[in-house]
N, C-alpha and C positions, 0 to 999 in steps of 0.2 A: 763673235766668230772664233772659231775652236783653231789652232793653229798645230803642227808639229814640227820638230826638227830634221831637214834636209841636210843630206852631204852628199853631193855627187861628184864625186873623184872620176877625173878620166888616168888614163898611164901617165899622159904628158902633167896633167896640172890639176887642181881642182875647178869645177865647171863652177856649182853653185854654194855655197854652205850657209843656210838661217833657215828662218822661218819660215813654213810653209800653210795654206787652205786647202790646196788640192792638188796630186799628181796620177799623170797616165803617162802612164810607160807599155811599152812594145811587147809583148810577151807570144809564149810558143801557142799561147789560146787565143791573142789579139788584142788590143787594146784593153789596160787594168787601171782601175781608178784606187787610190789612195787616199784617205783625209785622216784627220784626227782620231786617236784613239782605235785606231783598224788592229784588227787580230792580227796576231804574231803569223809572219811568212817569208820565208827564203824562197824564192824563184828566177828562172833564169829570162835577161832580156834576150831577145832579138834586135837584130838590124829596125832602124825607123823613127817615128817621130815623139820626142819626150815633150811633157806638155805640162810647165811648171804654175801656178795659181799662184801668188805673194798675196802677204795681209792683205798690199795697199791696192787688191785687184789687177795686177800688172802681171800680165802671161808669157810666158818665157816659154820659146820653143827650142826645139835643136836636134839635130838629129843624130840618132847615137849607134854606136854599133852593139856586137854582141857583150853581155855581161852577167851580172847579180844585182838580187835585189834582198835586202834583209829587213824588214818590220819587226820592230820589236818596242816596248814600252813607249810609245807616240816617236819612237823615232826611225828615221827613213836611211839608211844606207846601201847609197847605188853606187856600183863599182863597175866601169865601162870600159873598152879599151879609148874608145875618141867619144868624145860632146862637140859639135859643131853648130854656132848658131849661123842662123841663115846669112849673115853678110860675109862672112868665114868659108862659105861655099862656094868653092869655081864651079858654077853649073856648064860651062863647058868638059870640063876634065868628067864628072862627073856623067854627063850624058856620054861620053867618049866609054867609061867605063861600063856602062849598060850598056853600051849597044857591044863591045869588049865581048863581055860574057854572055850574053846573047850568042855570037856568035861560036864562046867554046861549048856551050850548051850544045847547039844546033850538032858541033862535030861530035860527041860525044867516044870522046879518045878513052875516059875509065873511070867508073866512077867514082874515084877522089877527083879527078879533074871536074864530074860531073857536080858534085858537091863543095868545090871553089868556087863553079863560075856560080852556083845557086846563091852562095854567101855575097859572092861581089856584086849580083845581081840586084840581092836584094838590098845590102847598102847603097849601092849607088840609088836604085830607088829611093830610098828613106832619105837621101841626101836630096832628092831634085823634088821631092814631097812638101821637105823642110823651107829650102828656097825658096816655095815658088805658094809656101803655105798664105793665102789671103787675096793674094793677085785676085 
């Protein structure tokens, strides 16, 4: 089994850093798969659910906000502002926050207003995604 090197730094801490088989991260085109040996690429995350593969087959979710992604020589460099695994998630605060931005959406005050409550929208989604992933 072909492995690479993982770093996935959030602002506050680092999330994960070893060895990895397979990752899917959030992207502006949807869901992106990574394994060993992948062509070199920079691309930006979005809000939602990361989805980590280890040797020993042990999958690690979380869900992460907007960021970077960098491939380059088998190794993986993800730069996020938060990583949060699902026990780490208030899904009340969380669903409070979507229903939040739901509602500034709905008023539609300007659209930077319109494009905060989009971001917070779709965080708090990718967080109660995260949570509530396997139920």
């Amino acid at each position: 089994m072909h492995t690479f090197t993982l770093h996935v730094l959030a602002a506050e801490k680092p999330f994960y850093e070893g060895e990895c088989v397979s990752l899917v991260i959030p992207t502006i085109e949807g869901q992106y798969g990574i394994q060993a040996m992948h062509s070199h690429i920079i691309a930006a995350i979005v809000p939602g659910m990361l989805k980590i593969t280890t040797p020993e087959g042990e999958e690690l979710i979380a869900a992460v906000s907007a960021g970077l992604v960098k491939v380059e020589n088998n190794q993986v460099l993800l730069l996020v502002d938060t990583a949060e695994r699902p026990e780490e998630i208030d899904e009340i605060h969380a669903r409070r926050s979507a229903e939040q931005a739901k509602e500034a959406i709905l008023q539609k005050k300007s659209i930077q207003d319109y494009y905060a409550a989009q971001a917070k929208m779709a965080r708090a989604i990718g967080r109660l995604r995260v949570k509530n992933y396997g139920k």
